[in-house]
C-alpha positions as CSV (number, residue, x, y, z in Angstrom):
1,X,-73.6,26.4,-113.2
2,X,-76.2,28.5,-114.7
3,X,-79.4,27.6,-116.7
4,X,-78.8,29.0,-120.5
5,X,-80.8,32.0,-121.4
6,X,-84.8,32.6,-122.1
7,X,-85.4,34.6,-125.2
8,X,-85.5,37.7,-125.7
9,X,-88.7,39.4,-126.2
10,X,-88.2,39.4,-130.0
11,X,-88.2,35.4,-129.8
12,X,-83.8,35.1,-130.1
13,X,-81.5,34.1,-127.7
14,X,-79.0,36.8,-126.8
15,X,-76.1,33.9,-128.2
16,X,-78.1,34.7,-131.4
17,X,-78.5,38.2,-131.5
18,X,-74.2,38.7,-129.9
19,X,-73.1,36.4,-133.1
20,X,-74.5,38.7,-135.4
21,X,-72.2,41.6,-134.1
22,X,-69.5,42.1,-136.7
23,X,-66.1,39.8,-136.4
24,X,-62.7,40.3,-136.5
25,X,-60.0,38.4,-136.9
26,X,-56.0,39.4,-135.8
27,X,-53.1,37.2,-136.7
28,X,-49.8,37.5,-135.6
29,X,-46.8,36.3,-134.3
30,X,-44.7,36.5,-131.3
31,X,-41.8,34.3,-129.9
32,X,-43.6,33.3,-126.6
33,X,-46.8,31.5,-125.4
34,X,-46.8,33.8,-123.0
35,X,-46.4,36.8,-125.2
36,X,-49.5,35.6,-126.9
37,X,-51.6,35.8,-123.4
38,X,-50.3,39.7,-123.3
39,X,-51.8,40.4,-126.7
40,X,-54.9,38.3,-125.7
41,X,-55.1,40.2,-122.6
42,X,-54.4,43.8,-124.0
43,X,-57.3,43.0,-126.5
44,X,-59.9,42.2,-124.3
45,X,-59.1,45.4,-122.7
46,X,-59.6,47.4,-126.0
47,X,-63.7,49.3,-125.8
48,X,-64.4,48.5,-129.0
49,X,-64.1,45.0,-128.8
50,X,-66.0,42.2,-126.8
51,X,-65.5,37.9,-127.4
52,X,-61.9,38.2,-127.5
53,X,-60.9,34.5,-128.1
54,X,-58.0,32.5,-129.1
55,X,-58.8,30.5,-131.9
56,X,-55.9,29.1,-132.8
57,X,-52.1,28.7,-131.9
58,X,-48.8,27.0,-133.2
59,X,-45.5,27.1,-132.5
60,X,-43.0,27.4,-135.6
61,X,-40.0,25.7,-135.5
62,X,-38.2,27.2,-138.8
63,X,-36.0,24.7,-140.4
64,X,-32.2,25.4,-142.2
65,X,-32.7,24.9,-145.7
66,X,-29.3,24.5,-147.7
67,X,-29.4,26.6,-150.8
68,X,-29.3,25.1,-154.4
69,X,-26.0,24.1,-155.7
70,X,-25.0,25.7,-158.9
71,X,-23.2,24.5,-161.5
72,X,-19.9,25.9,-161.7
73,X,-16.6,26.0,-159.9
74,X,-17.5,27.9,-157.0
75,X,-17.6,25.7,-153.6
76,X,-20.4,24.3,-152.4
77,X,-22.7,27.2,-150.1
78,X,-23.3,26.9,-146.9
79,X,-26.2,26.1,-145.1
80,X,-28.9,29.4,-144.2
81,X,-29.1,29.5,-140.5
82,X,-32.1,28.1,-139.0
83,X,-34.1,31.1,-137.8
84,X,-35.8,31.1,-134.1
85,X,-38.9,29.4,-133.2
86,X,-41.8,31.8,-132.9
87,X,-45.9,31.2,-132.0
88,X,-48.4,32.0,-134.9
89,X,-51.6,32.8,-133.2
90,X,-55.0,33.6,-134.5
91,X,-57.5,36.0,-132.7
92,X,-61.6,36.6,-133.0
93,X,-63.9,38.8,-131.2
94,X,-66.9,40.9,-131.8
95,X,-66.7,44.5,-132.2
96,X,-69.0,46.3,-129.3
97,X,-72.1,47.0,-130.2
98,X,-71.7,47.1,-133.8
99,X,-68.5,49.5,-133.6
100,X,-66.5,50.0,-136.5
Protein backbone atom coordinates (compact mmCIF):
# COMPACT_ATOMS: atom_id res chain seq x y z
CA UNK A 1 0.00 0.00 0.00
CA UNK A 2 1.08 3.44 -0.48
CA UNK A 3 0.66 6.58 1.83
CA UNK A 4 -1.84 9.05 -0.17
CA UNK A 5 -0.15 12.08 -1.55
CA UNK A 6 1.49 15.47 0.12
CA UNK A 7 0.35 18.65 -1.53
CA UNK A 8 1.47 20.15 -4.01
CA UNK A 9 3.32 23.21 -3.64
CA UNK A 10 0.26 25.38 -4.47
CA UNK A 11 -1.38 23.74 -1.28
CA UNK A 12 -3.81 20.87 -3.56
CA UNK A 13 -3.51 17.45 -3.75
CA UNK A 14 -2.82 16.21 -7.27
CA UNK A 15 -6.59 14.04 -6.78
CA UNK A 16 -7.65 17.75 -6.77
CA UNK A 17 -5.92 19.36 -9.40
CA UNK A 18 -6.48 15.66 -12.04
CA UNK A 19 -10.46 16.17 -11.22
CA UNK A 20 -10.45 19.42 -12.58
CA UNK A 21 -9.17 18.03 -16.08
CA UNK A 22 -12.19 18.07 -18.40
CA UNK A 23 -14.61 14.84 -18.46
CA UNK A 24 -16.02 12.80 -20.86
CA UNK A 25 -18.50 10.53 -20.91
CA UNK A 26 -19.07 7.49 -23.92
CA UNK A 27 -22.15 5.30 -23.92
CA UNK A 28 -22.62 2.49 -25.93
CA UNK A 29 -23.62 -0.78 -26.51
CA UNK A 30 -22.28 -4.03 -27.43
CA UNK A 31 -23.60 -7.71 -27.11
CA UNK A 32 -20.76 -9.04 -24.83
CA UNK A 33 -19.24 -8.26 -21.40
CA UNK A 34 -16.35 -8.97 -22.82
CA UNK A 35 -16.79 -6.81 -25.80
CA UNK A 36 -17.19 -3.99 -23.37
CA UNK A 37 -13.51 -4.75 -21.71
CA UNK A 38 -12.17 -4.27 -25.61
CA UNK A 39 -13.64 -0.85 -25.85
CA UNK A 40 -12.47 -0.16 -22.15
CA UNK A 41 -9.21 -1.33 -23.21
CA UNK A 42 -8.89 0.47 -26.65
CA UNK A 43 -9.76 3.72 -24.74
CA UNK A 44 -7.31 3.74 -22.31
CA UNK A 45 -4.98 3.30 -25.07
CA UNK A 46 -6.22 6.48 -26.86
CA UNK A 47 -3.34 9.85 -25.99
CA UNK A 48 -5.79 12.09 -25.40
CA UNK A 49 -7.40 10.49 -22.70
CA UNK A 50 -6.35 9.38 -19.11
CA UNK A 51 -8.98 7.88 -16.02
CA UNK A 52 -10.64 5.66 -18.38
CA UNK A 53 -13.31 4.05 -16.00
CA UNK A 54 -16.34 1.97 -16.20
CA UNK A 55 -18.99 3.56 -14.54
CA UNK A 56 -21.65 1.68 -15.24
CA UNK A 57 -22.99 -1.59 -17.00
CA UNK A 58 -26.25 -3.59 -17.71
CA UNK A 59 -27.17 -6.19 -19.60
CA UNK A 60 -30.59 -5.74 -21.71
CA UNK A 61 -32.68 -8.46 -22.08
CA UNK A 62 -35.29 -6.97 -24.77
CA UNK A 63 -38.71 -8.37 -24.30
CA UNK A 64 -41.54 -9.48 -27.31
CA UNK A 65 -44.19 -7.08 -27.13
CA UNK A 66 -47.39 -8.14 -29.06
CA UNK A 67 -48.70 -5.34 -31.10
CA UNK A 68 -52.17 -3.64 -30.48
CA UNK A 69 -55.12 -5.41 -31.75
CA UNK A 70 -57.20 -3.40 -34.15
CA UNK A 71 -60.62 -3.44 -34.55
CA UNK A 72 -61.62 -5.00 -37.65
CA UNK A 73 -61.77 -8.27 -39.35
CA UNK A 74 -58.28 -8.86 -39.95
CA UNK A 75 -56.72 -11.84 -37.61
CA UNK A 76 -55.15 -11.22 -34.71
CA UNK A 77 -51.00 -10.14 -35.35
CA UNK A 78 -48.49 -11.82 -34.30
CA UNK A 79 -46.11 -11.38 -31.74
CA UNK A 80 -42.70 -8.96 -32.73
CA UNK A 81 -39.77 -11.13 -32.19
CA UNK A 82 -37.87 -10.56 -29.10
CA UNK A 83 -34.66 -8.96 -30.21
CA UNK A 84 -31.08 -10.26 -28.65
CA UNK A 85 -29.77 -9.30 -25.40
CA UNK A 86 -27.08 -6.71 -25.56
CA UNK A 87 -24.72 -4.72 -22.59
CA UNK A 88 -25.40 -0.90 -22.24
CA UNK A 89 -22.20 0.39 -20.82
CA UNK A 90 -21.30 3.86 -19.64
CA UNK A 91 -17.60 5.28 -19.86
CA UNK A 92 -15.68 8.40 -17.98
CA UNK A 93 -12.19 9.59 -18.24
CA UNK A 94 -10.28 12.74 -18.23
CA UNK A 95 -9.00 14.15 -21.30
CA UNK A 96 -4.89 14.53 -20.99
CA UNK A 97 -3.77 17.50 -19.95
CA UNK A 98 -6.60 19.59 -20.76
CA UNK A 99 -6.85 18.12 -24.46
CA UNK A 100 -9.68 18.88 -26.51
Amino acid sequence: ATAPAAPAAGGTAPQAQAASAPQVTIEGATYTYEGVARVLSRLALAPSLENVHLAASTLVVPQAQTPALSSGPSPAPAPVRKGRPYVAFTVTASLRGGAS
